[in-house]
N, C-alpha and C positions, 0 to 999 in steps of 0.2 A: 453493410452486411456482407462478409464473406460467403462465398458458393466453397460446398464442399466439393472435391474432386472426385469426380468419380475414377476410381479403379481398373479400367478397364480390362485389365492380366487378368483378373480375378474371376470376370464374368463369363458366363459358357457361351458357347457358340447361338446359341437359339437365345438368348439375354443381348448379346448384341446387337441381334439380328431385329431385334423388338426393336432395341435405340436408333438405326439404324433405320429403322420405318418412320418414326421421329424427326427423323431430318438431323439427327446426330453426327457431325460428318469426323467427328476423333474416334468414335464406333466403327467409323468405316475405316480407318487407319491402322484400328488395331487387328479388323478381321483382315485387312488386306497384307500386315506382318505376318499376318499365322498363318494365312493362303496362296500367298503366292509364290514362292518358292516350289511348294509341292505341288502345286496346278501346272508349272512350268516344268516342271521337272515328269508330270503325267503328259501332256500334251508333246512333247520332247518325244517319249519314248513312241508315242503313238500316229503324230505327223511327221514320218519320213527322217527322224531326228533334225528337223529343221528350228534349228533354235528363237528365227525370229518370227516364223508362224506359232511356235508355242507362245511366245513371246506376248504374238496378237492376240491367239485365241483366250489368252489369261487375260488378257485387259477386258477384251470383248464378253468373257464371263461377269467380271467386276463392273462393266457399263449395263450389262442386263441386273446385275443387283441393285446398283446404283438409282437405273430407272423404275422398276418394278419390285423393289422390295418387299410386297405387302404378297409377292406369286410366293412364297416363303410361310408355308402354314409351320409356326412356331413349335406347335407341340409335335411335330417330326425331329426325327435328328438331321442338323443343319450339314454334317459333313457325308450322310449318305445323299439330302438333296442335293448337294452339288458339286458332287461323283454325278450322279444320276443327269443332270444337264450336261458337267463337262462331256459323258460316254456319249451321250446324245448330239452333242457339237460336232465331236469327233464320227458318230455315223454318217452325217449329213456332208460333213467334207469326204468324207469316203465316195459319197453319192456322185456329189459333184466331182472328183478326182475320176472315178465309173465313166463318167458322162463324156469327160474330157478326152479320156483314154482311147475310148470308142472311137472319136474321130479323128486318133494318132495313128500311129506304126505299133500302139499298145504297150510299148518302154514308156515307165515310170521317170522322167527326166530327175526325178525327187531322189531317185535312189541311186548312191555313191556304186561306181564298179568299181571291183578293187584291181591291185597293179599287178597285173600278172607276174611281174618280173622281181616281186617282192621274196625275197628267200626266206622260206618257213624256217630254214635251221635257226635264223638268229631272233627267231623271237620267243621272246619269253614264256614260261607258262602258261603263267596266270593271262596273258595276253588271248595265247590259245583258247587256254578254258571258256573265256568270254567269248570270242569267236565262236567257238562250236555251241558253245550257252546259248548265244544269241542264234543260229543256225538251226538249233534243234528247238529252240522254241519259235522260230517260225515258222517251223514244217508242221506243228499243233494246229489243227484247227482255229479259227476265230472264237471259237463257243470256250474252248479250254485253254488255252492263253489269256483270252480275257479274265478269266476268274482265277487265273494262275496270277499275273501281272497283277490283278487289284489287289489279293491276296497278298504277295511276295514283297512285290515292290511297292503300293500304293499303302500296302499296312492294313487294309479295312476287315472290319470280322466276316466272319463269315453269314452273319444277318444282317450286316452292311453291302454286303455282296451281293445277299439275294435280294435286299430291294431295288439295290442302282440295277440289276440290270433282270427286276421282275420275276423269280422265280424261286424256287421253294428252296429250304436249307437242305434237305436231302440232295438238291440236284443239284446244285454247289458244291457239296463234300463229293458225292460223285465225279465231277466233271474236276476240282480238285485234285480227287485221287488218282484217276486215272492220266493226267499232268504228268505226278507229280511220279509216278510209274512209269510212262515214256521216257522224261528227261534222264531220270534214272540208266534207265537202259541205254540210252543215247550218248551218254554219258560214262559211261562205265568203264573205259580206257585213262579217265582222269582219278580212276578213286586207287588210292596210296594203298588199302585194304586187298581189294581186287589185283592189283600187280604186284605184290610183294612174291619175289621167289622162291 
């Protein structure tokens, strides 16, 4: 008797996630194709851009589904639950980074200083633009970067927003708007509109 193959491109994220509780281990293959890139690429932006802690922390997500797949109530959307854990991984290393900190000289060793001796004329724009991008959205709060980044970069709705990180869609579009308002401002020496003579 031939087994018919299953499909697994075809099935949603929460259909896998069922096979997968199953002891499925090509279920777990195909969510780890469509996950793990972008878990690496979130963790990246958010651990110090240390590529081989996102690295971990993507595995270490994938080892927590692996073991306890069934902490995955099906009828949620599976790519707001795990936004919702990664944001949470990511608090707790913050913690422990707090703790560490405290009984330093309170320098982030995580974080690159740049060379002073680097000369601004020869670089690029778009180089620039990133630079002051990334400048001005750290000087945002934690509260509205986060929902800018989940938003911008991570892709998620804005009712995927408000459950990973608990709060209501009004106070999302708010904390959004007001983002998306600063950068603007901060910003405003890069817009082609704004400097034309």
């Amino acid at each position: 008797m031939r087994l018919i193959k299953t499909p697994y491109h075809k099935l949603s994220d929460e259909e896998i996630m069922i096979s997968i509780s199953k002891g499925d281990k090509r279920a777990f293959d195909e969510l780890y194709q469509r996950y793990s890139g972008p878990l690496v690429s979130f963790f990246f932006r958010l651990m110090w851009k240390d590529r081989e802690k996102a690295e971990d922390f993507m595995h270490d997500l994938f080892a927590k589904i692996i073991r306890k797949p069934e902490s995955f109530d099906p009828t949620r959307s599976f790519k707001t639950w795990m936004y919702s854990v990664a944001n949470n991984m990511v608090k707790n290393e913050y913690k422990k980074q707090e703790v560490r900190k405290n009984t330093s000289n309170g320098l982030d060793s995580s974080y690159a200083v740049n060379d002073v001796n680097t000369n601004v004329l020869h670089e690029v724009q778009d180089v620039q633009f990133r630079s002051e991008f990334e400048t001005s959205l750290a000087a945002l709060d934690d509260k509205h970067s986060e929902a800018f980044k989940l938003r911008h970069i991570d892709g998620l709705s804005i009712k995927e927003i408000a459950e990973v990180l608990e709060l209501s869609d009004g106070t999302v579009k708010s904390r959004l708007f007001y983002a998306t308002k600063y950068l603007a401002e901060s910003l405003k020496d890069f817009d082609p509109i704004l400097n034309r003579e």
